[in-house]
N, C-alpha and C positions, 0 to 999 in steps of 0.2 A: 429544343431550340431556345432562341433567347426571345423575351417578349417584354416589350417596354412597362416600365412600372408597375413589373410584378412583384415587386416589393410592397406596395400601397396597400392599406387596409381594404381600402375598395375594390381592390382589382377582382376583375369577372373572371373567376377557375371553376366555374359548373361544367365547363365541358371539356376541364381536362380528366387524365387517370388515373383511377382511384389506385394508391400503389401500399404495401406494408412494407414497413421497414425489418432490414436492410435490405437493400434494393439496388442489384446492378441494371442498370437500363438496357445495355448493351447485348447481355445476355441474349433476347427476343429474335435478335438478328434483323435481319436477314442476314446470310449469309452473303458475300461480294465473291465469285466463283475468281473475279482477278482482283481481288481483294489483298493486302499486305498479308502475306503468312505468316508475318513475324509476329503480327498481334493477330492472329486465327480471322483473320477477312470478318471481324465482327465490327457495327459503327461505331466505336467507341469514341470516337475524337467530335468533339461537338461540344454544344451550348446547353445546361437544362433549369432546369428550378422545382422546387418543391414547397409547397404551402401546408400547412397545417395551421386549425384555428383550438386554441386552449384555453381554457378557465385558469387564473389563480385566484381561490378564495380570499375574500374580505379577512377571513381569519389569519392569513400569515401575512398582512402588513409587520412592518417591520422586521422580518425574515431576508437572510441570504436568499438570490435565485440564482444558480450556475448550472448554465450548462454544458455536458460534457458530449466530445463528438469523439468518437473511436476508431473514425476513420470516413472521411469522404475525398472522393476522385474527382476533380482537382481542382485547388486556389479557391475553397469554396467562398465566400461570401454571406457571411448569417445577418439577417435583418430582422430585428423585433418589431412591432407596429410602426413599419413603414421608415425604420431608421436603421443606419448601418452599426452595427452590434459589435461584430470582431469578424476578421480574414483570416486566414489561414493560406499557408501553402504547400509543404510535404504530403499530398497525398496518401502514402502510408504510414502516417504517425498519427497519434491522439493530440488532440489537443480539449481546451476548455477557457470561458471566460465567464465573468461577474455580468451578470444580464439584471441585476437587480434593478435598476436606472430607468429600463427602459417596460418596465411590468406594470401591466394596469392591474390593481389586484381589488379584485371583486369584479371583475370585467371579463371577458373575452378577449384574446390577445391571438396575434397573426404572429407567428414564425416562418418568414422566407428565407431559401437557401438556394443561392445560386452555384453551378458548377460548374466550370469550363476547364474541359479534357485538352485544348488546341494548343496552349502549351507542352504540353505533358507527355515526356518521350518516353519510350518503353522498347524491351527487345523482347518481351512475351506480353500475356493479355493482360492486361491490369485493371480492366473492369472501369465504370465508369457510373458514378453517382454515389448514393450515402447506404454505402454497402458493408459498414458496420452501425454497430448500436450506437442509440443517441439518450440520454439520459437528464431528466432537471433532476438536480439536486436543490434539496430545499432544505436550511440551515438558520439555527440561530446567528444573533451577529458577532457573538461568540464561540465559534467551531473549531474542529481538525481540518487541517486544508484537504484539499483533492492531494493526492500523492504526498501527504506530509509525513506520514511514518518509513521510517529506514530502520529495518531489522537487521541485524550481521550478528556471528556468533563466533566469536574470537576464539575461543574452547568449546573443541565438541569431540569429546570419547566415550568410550561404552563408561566413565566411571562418571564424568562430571559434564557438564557445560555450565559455558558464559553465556548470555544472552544481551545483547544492548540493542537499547532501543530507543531512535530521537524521533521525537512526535512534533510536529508543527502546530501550533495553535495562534489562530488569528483571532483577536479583538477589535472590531471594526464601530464597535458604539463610541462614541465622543468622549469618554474618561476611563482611565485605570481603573483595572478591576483587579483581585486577589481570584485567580482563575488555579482549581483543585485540577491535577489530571490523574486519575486514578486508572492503576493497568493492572490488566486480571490475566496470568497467564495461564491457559489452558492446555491440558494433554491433550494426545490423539484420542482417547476415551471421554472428552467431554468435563474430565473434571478438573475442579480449580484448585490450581498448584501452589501460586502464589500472588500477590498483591504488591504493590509499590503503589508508594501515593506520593505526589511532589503540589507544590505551591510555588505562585509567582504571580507578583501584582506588576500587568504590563499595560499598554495599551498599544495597537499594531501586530506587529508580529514578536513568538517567541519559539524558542526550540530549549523542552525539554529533554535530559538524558537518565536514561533510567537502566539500571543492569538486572538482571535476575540471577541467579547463580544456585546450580541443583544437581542432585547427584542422580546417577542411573536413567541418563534421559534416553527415550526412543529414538535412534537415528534414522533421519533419511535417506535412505539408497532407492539404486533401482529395484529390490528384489522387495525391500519392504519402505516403501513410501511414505512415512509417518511424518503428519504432519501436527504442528502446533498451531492456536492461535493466541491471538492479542488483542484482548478487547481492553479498548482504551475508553475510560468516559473522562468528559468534560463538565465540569462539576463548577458552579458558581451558587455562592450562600446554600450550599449544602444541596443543591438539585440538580439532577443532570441534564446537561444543556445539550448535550450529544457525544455520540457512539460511532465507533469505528473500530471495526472488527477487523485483525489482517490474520491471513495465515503464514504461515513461514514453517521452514524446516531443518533441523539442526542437524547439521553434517560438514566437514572439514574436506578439503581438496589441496593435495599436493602435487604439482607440476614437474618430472624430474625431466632428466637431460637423455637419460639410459632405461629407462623403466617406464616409459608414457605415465599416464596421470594416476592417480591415486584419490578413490573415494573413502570417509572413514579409516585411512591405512592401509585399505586393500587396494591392488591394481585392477582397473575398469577397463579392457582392451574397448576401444569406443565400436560400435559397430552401429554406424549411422546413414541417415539419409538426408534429402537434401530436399525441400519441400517448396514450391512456387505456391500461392496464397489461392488461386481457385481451386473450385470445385466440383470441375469437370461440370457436365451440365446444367448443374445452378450456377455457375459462372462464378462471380466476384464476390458475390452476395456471402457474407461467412455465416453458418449455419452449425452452431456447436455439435451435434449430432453427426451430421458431413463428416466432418475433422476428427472426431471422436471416432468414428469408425476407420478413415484411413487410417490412425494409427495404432484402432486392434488389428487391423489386417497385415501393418507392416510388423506389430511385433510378435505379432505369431511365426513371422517370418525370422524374425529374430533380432529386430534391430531393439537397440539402448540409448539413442542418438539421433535426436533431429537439429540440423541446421536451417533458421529461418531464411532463405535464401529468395532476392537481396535486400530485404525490404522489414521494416520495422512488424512483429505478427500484431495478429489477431488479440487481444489478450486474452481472449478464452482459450486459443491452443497453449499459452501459457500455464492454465490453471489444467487442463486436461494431461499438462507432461509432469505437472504435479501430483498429479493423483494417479497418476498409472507408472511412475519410476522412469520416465525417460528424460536424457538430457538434454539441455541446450546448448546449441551457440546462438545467442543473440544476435541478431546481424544489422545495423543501422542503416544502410547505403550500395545500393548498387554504383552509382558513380558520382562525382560532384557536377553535375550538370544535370539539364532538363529533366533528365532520370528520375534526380530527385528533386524537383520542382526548384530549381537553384536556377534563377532566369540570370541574365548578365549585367543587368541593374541594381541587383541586390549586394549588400554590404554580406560578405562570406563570414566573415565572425562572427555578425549577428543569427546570420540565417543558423550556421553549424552550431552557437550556443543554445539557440530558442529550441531546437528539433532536438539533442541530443539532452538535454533537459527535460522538455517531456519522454525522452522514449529512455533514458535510466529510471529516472523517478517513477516511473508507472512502473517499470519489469524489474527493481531489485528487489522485491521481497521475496520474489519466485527458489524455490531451492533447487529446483530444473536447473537454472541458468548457469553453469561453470567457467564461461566464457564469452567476454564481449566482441563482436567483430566491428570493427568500424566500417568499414565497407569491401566489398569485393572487386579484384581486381581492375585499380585505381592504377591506371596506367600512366595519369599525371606525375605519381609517387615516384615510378617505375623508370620514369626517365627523367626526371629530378623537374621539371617543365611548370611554370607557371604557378612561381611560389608553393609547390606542392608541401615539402617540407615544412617550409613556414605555418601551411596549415596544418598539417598533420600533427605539428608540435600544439598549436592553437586545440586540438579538437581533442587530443589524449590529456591536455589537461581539464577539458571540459567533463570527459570519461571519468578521470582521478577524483575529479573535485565533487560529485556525485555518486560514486561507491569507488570507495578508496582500498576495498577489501578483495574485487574480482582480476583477475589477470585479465589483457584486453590484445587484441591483434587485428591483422589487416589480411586481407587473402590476397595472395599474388601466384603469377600464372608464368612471369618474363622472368626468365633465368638472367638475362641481363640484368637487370634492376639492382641483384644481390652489393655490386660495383657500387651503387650510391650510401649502401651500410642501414638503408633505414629500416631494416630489422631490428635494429639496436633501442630503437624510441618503441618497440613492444614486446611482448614477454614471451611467444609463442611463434614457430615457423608456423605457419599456413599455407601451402602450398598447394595448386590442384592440378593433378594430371600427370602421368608419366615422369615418377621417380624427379621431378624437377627441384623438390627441397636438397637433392644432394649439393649443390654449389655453396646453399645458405647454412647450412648447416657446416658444411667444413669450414666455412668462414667463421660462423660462431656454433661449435658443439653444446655450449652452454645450456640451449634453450630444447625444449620440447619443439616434438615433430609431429603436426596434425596433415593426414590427408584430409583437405578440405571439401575435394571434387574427384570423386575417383569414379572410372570406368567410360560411363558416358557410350554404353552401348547402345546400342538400338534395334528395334526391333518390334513388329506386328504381333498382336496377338494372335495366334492360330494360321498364319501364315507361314509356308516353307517353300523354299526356293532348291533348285539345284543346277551344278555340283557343287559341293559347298566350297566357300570363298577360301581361295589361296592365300590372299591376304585380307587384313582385319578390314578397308574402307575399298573392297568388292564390290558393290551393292550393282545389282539387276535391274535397271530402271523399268521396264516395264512395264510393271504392276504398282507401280508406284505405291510399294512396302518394303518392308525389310523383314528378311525370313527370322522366323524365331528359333531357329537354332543356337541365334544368340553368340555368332561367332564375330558379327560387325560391329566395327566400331568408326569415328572420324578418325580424321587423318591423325588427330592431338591427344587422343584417348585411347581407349585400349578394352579389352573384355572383360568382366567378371573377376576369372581366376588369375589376370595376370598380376593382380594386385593382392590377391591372396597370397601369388609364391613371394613378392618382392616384401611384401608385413612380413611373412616366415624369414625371408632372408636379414631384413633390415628392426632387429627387433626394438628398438629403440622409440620404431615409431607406435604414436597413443592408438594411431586407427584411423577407421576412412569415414569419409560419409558420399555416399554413392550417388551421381547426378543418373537419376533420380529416382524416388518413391514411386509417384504416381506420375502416370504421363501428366502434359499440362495444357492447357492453351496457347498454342503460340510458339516460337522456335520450333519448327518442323527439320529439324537436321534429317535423311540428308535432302528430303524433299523443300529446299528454301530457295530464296530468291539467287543463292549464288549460282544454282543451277540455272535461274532462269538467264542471268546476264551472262551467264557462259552458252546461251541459247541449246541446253541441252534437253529442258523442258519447257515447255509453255507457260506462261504465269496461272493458267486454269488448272495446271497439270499438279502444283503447288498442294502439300499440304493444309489443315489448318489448329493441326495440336499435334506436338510432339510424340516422337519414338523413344525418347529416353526413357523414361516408367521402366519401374518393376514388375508395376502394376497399371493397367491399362487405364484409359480417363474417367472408367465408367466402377473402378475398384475391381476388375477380374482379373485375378494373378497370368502374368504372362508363365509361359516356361522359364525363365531366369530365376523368377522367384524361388524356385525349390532348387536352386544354385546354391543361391544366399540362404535358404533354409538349411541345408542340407549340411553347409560348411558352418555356419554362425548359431546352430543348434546340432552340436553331436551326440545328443542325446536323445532326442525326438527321432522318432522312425521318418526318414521320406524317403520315399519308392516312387519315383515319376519316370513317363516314358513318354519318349516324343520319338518321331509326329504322330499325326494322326494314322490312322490304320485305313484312308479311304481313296484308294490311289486308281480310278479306273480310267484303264487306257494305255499304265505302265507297268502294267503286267509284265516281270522280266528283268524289269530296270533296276537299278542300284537306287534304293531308297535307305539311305545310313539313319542307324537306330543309336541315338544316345537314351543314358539315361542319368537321374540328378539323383544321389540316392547320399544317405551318409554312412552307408556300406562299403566295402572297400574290392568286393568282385561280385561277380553276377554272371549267370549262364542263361542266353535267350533260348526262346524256344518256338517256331512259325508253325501253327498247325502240329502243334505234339512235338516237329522234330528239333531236336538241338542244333542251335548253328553257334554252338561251341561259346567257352569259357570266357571271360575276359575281367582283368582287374585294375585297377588304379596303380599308379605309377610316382608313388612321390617324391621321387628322382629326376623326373622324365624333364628335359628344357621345355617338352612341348606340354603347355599349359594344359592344355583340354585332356590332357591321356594322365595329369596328375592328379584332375578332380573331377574327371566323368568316366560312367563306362562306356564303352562306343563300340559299335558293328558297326564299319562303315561302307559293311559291303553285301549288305542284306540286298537279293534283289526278290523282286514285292512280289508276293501273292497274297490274295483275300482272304482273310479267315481271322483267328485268335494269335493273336502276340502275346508271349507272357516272358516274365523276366522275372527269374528266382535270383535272392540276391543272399551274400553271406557276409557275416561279419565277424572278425576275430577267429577264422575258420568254422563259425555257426551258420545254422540257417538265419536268418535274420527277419526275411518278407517277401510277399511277390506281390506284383502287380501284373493285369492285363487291360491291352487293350484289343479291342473286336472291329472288323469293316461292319460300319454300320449299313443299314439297308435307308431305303426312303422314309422321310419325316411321318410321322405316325400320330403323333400324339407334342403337348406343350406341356413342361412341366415347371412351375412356378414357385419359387422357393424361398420367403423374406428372411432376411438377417434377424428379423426379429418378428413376432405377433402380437404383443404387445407395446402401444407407444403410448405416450402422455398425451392428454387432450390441452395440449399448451400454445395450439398454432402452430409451433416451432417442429415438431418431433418428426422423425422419418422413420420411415420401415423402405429397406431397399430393397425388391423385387427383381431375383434372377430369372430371365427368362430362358427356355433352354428345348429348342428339339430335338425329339428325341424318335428311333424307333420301333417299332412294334414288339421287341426286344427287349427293351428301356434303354437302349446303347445311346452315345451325344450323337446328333448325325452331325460332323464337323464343318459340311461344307453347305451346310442347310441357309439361305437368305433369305427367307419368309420374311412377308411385312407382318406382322403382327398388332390385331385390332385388338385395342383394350378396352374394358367397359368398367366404370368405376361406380359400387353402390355402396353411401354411406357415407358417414361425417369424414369425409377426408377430401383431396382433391391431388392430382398430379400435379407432382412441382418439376418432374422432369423425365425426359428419358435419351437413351443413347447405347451405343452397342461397342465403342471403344476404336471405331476406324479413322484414322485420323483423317483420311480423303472426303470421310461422307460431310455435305452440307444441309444435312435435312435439320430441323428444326429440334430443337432439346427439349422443346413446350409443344404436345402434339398428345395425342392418344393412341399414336399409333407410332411403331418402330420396326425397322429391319432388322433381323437376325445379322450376324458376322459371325462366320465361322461357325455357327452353331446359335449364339446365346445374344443376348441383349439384356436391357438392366430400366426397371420401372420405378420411379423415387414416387413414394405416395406419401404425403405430408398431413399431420393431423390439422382437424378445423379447430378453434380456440375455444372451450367450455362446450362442446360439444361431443359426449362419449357415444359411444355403439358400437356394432362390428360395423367392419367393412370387406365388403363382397368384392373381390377382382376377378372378370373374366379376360381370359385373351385366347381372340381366335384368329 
């Protein structure tokens, strides 16, 4: 809440809460059971502030002090000893200002940050307070700016590259100085390639440009990731005044009309996903380890391809798609309004120049990034409404005038819109959902063709419903889920494979990126409020995290996933069989057995006996019989399910699965057992029942007590149902379907083991 002159040095905070950064507040809950679904019934909309008291030493008088914010929820308000410092408004961008003015140095000094969410509209969770990193930077008065180097690499083939490179440098002392910049280019092995040394007596600001030019350089792709750096120093009367180190990576991207994109010369079919910024039970708070692991788990699945969706990222997910070969789209703007902290008093030039200056400048040195988005469907654009145009001319040259080198686009969703032409003001169709870029594209063939948002299925994990849905937007209210067979979609979206046959059909286009990776906070489709004002569900009855995931909020692969594995890795073995095998009651019934394999036939088998052949169909108009194999007319008996499968007319693999018997035993499984003692590091803990057999028992709900011993602490837990509202910060968890998931986070300079029981 808000609290009078808590900005003042004096102000009494002994009894407030001691919090580490980054920190979403919201996160904590409580949950609201008739709470807004659309931002997951958490209190995010409020008043808050945070204090911190710091030393700057007597020794760096006369030094720079800047501080950088990486992201605070929203319009935050920074006050240094009791004075207004700098504002901010975009809650998902960076920003930074000169705090030097305002520094007692040799003294203790108050930093207060006010936050107010009550503005701040959203269509999922967006978390709430200073839930990225905050950093002082401390600097000669002669330095490299925050964001002053822009690396592009004009030639890059297996024989040569260009390299350029302009460095900013501010001199902020009271006379001209003769300022050395001296730049060391470094391989991916560490060693020093080449040197460039330039001079210039300025005082203010100057921009150096410097090229390197070299034969047989390492290229960046997805398969091999090599990156370079650039250490640049700042050298006055022969000493160095400062250091700034950027990585960058040299690789060439061509855009065709007929061929989708081109990495290095070769074509990259994009096989992407589409990522909301939390992180499932740590909420908003970004946690590079979090993020780092949802994207081993989605590219094990097989994706090359993240879209930041709709909102400026993290910069660490920036540097993690650097290091592991995945691309980007950059994405600036969900919408121009509230969305994005754009209230209706504000000057639009101003606000679109300042936010899209910090969010190039920070993210082009990235070699991930292939494409800028300006915002997602902007439906101002779409129906020509409210000077849209005017601005979108205004903001692409904001875009141009800060990396002049990347192709940039807008996502649109209204086939209408194609009618106003303003495709034309960018380089790329963007389109999401249901074959919709056909209108834009006959208009103009010229351009490349991105699915932006494809699929938008939904569906529970370990949940199955029957008979299955005749058509795609069926859903069984009931249970308030959606069965993972994985055949539902909304009314505007469609399934899995129907976008596979339409890329096969239409090959022109680059690829998809699939709404979405991980489930998220917030947008509960079909469980949302439309339902409740069509009075077909109660507002309690409401979701409070989405069904779209591939992968559930907690990182457990749904069934879909080995969809996308299965077709987006033809090389990798996957042998998956759904549902579960624990059907008591329906003894008799027709329980239809798919299975996800990158096989091309398979013969089941219930209890030893064959219930015959069946193979892929990739002819078939009907989607599901072109990429799955299906008995859809199994009726259930208990025992062993196995499914031999062939490929190429080989054997290929089999899988089974067994009716499990009652919970028996807990079996606890970390992603990892070793972490870093850096405060930061996670080890995420499957929890899973099992029985007397070792079999999952699938429909097992146990609460599950945990006892934690050791330098570590729970930073979270959760089981992936989007209905449940128990608490993410607990020691205790319900099983769903089986399994749940325990985040144990290390203590800071504090090594040991650490002991987990759960009973």
């Amino acid at each position: 809440g808000n609290h009078d002159k808590a900005e003042q040095i004096n102000f009494d905070d002994s009894d407030w809460q001691q919090v580490k950064l980054p920190h979403d507040w919201a996160i904590y809950g409580p949950f609201d059971p008739n709470g807004n679904p659309e931002t997951a019934k958490l209190p995010w909309k409020g008043e808050g502030w945070y204090r911190k008291v710091f030393n700057v030493d007597k020794s760096l008088m006369g030094k720079k002090i800047h501080f950088l914010f990486d992201g605070v929820m929203a319009f935050p308000k920074v006050y240094i000893n009791g004075k207004l410092a700098y504002e901010w408004d975009y809650g998902y961008n960076s920003f930074y200002f000169d705090a030097t003015e305002f520094i007692k140095f040799g003294e203790n000094n108050i930093i207060s940050v006010y936050v107010d969410t009550r503005n701040h509209e959203s269509r999922w969770y967006p978390g709430a307070g200073i839930y990225r990193k905050v950093q002082m930077v401390v600097t000669e008065q002669i330095h490299a700016n925050i964001w002053g180097t822009f690396i592009s690499t004009p030639l890059a083939n297996k024989e040569n590259a260009d390299v350029r490179a302009f460095t900013k440098i501010s001199n902020d002392s009271d006379s001209e100085k003769l300022i050395l910049l001296e730049s060391n280019l470094i391989t991916p092995e560490g060693e020093e390639l080449l040197i460039v040394k330039d001079t210039a007596k300025f005082i203010g600001e100057y921009e150096f440009e410097q090229w390197f030019r070299f034969q047989s350089p390492k290229l960046w792709d997805t398969e091999n990731p090599n990156s370079y750096l650039l250490k640049s120093i700042v050298k006055l009367d022969g000493k160095a005044i400062d250091t700034v180190i950027t990585k960058f990576g040299i690789r060439s991207f061509e855009f065709t009309s007929d061929d989708g994109i081109h990495l290095n010369g070769k074509r990259v079919k994009l096989k992407g996903v589409c990522l909301h910024q939390d992180l499932g039970p740590l909420g908003a708070a970004f946690n590079k380890r979090a993020m780092q692991r949802e994207l081993e788990i989605l590219k094990e699945m097989g994706i090359n391809a993240v879209r930041t969706s709709h909102n400026v990222p993290a910069p660490e997910l920036l540097d993690i798609c650097d290091e592991m070969g995945i691309l980007v789209i950059d994405e600036a703007f969900d919408k121009w309004d509230k969305k994005g902290d754009l209230l209706t008093d504000k000057d639009f030039s101003e606000w679109s120049h300042r936010n899209i200056k910090n969010f190039i400048t920070r993210d082009r040195n990235h070699p991930s990034i292939f494409l800028w988005s300006i915002g997602n469907e902007m439906w101002d654009i779409g129906a020509n409404k409210h000077g849209s145009f005017n601005k979108l001319v205004d903001m692409i040259g904001n875009f141009r005038r800060y990396d002049p080198t990347r192709k940039l686009t807008t996502v649109d969703a209204d086939v209408e819109s194609v009618k106003w032409h303003f495709y034309q003001l960018t380089d790329v169709h963007s389109w999401n959902y249901g074959r919709r870029y056909e209108p834009a594209r006959k208009a103009d063939p010229s351009k490349p063709v991105i699915i932006t948002e494809s699929a938008s299925t939904v569906s529970t994990r370990g949940y199955y419903s029957f008979p299955l849905p005749k058509v795609k937007d069926e859903f069984y209210l009931n249970d308030s889920q959606v069965s993972s067979y994985d055949m539902n979609a909304p009314f505007w979206a469609e399934p899995a494979e129907q976008d596979f046959k339409w890329q096969e059909e239409d090959k022109f286009v680059a690829g998809e990126f699939v709404w979405t990776g991980f489930d998220y906070l917030g947008e509960p489709t079909p469980y949302n409020y439309f339902l409740t004002e069509k009075g077909i569900i109660t507002s309690d009855q409401t979701a409070r995290s989405s069904y779209f995931g591939i992968v559930d909020l907690c990182g457990i692969p749904k069934d879909r996933y080995y969809i996308y594995r299965s077709y987006w890795r033809p090389d990798v073995k996957t042998i998956h069989i759904l549902p579960h095998w624990n059907w008591e009651g329906k003894e008799g019934e027709i329980i239809p057995v798919h299975v996800h394999t990158n096989a091309d036939k398979g013969e089941l088998f219930l209890n030893g006996k064959s219930l015959g052949m069946t193979h892929k169909q990739p002819n078939s108009e009907d989607i599901f019989e072109r990429y799955r194999l299906m008995w859809n007319d199994v009726k259930y008996e208990p025992g062993e399910l196995k499914v031999v499968v062939y490929k190429n007319g080989e054997y290929y693999g089999e899988e089974v699965m067994k009716t499990a018997d009652e919970p028996y035993s807990i079996r606890l499984t970390p992603d990892r057992t070793n972490i870093s003692a850096d405060g930061e590091d996670l080890s995420y803990i499957l929890i899973e029942a099992l029985d007397k057999n070792g079999n999952l028992c699938p429909l097992a709900e146990n609460e599950i007590k945990i006892e934690l011993n050791g330098n570590a602490e729970i930073a979270g837990v959760g089981n992936g149902n989007p209905q449940s509202l128990e608490s993410f910060q607990s020691n205790k968890v319900k099983l769903f379907y089986g399994k749940a998931m325990l985040i144990v986070k290390s203590l800071r300079n504090k090594n040991g083991e650490i002991d987990v029981t759960a009973s």
